[in-house]
N, C-alpha and C positions, 0 to 999 in steps of 0.2 A: 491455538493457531499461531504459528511463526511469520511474522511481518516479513515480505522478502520483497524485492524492487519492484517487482510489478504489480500487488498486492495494492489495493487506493487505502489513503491512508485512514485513518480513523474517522476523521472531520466527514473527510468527504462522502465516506459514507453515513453519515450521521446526516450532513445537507440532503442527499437521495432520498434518504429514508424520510425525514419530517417533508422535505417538500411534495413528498407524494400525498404523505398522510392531510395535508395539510388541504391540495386541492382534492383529497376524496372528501373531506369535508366540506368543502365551499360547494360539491356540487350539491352533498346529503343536505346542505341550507338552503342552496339554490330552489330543488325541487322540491323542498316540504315549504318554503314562499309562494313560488308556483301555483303549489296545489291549495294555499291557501286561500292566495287573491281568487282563483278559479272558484273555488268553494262561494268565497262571497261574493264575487259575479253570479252564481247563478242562484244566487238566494237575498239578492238586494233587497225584497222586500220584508226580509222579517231581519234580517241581517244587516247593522248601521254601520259598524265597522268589521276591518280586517282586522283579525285573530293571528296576530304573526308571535304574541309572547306566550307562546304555549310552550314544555317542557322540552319536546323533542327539537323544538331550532331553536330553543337557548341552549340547551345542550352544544349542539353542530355549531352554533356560534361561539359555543366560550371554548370548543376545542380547537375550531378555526383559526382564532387569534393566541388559544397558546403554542401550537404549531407555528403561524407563524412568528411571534415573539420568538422559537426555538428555532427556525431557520436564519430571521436577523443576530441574533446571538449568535449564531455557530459562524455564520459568515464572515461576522465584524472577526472573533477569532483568530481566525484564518491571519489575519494581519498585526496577531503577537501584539497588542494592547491588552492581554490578561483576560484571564474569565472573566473576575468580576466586572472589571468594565466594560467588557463585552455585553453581561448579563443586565446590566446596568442601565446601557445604552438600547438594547434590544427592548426593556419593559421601556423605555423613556418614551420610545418610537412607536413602540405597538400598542399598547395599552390603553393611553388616551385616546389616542385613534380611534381603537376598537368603538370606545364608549361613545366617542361622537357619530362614529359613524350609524351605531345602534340607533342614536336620538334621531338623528335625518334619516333614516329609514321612517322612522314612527311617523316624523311629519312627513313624510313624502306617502305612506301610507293613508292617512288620516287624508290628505290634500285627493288624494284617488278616492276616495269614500265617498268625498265631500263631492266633489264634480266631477268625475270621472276622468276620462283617459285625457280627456283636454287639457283639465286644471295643473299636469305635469308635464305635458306635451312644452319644452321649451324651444325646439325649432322653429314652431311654428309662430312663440312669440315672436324670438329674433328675426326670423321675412317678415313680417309684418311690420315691425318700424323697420328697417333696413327698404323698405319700400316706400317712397316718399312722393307725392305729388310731382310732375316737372315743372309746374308753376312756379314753385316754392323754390328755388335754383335763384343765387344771385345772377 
């Protein structure tokens, strides 16, 4: 294929393509989470925790984050600081991330198991002190 002016140029189609890929996968983790938590809502009693580390959404997960480490990399690019430091800076940014954001999943998981919808419910912590006696007013 011959590059002509109106043609998008390589990059950009490289960002089209991973960002697509990238939320088809967050939704394929989305809905196998989903169908998890549901799973163990309606089997609380023989079931003490959620089963989120199963094969199929570590898979969807470690695709998730190399798509999108491949979409921060292509991006950074874009702005002529070099592959490698692009490549560089993409794993700096995504990578770690990934991994914490994996571990607060587990505790946020584990906290729903624990007490249910309430024990993650943080709205309804914050109206609760943000509502103060009017006694208590200098």
């Amino acid at each position: 294929m011959v590059a002509t002016s109106n043609s998008l140029p390589l990059i950009s189609t490289f960002i089209m393509i991973v960002t697509f890929l990238a939320i088809a996968n967050g939704f394929i983790f989305k809905d196998g989470l989903e169908y998890q938590v549901d799973r163990w809502d309606r089997n609380r009693q023989t079931q003490a925790k959620i089963e989120y580390r199963r094969p199929h959404l570590i898979f969807a997960y470690i695709w998730l984050s190399f798509f999108l480490f491949c979409f921060v990399a292509a991006c950074l690019s874009v702005f002529k600081i070099g592959l490698l430091l692009s490549v560089l800076l993409g794993a700096v940014v995504v990578f770690p991330m990934a991994i914490l954001i994996w571990i607060q999943l587990g505790a946020m998981l584990a906290l729903l198991a624990k007490g249910g919808s309430k024990a993650i419910d943080i709205d309804s912590y914050y109206s609760a002190t943000a509502e103060q006696p009017e006694g208590n007013s200098p």
